[in-house]
N, C-alpha and C positions, 0 to 999 in steps of 0.2 A: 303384352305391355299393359299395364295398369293405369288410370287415371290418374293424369298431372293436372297442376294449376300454379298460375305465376301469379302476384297477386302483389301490385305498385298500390299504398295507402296514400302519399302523398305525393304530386305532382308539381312539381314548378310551372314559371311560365302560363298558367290558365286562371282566369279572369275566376275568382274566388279558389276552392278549393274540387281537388281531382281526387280520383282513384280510378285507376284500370284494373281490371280482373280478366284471366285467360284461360281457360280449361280447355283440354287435351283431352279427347277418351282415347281407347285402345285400339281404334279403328283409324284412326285419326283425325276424327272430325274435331273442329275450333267453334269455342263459343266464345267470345269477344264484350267485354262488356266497359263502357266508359263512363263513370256517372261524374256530373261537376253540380258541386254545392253553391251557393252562392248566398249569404247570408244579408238580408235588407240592412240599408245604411242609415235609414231613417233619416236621413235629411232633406228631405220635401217640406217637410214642414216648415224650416224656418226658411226657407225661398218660397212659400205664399206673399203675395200683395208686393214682393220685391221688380222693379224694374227689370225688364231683359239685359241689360245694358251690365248688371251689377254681378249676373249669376260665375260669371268666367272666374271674378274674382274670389267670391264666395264657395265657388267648388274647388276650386281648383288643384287642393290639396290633397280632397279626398280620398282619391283613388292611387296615389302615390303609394306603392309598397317602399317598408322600411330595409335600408340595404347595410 
């Protein structure tokens, strides 16, 4: 048996971006590999010198994916 490999580019579901990678050798040993990217959102900045009270409002949006 020859070497295989399964190889998922995009993942749903995970907090930025996914890919799984799986190789098979001929013996059958698994090598499993899961990386998650996660891209800076840059908005620190404008919540310096802001109240705690304010940020709920201010982020809130953020992290919402577009469905």
């Amino acid at each position: 048996m020859k070497k295989k490999s399964i190889q998922v580019n995009q993942l749903a579901r995970v907090e930025g971006e996914g890919a799984f990678t799986l190789h098979l050798d001929s013996a059958g040993q698994a090598a499993a590999r899961l990386k998650v990217f996660e891209a800076p959102r840059l908005f620190e900045g404008f919540l310096k010198g802001r109240h705690f009270n304010e940020l709920p409002d201010l982020t809130a949006r953020i992290c919402v994916s577009a469905r």
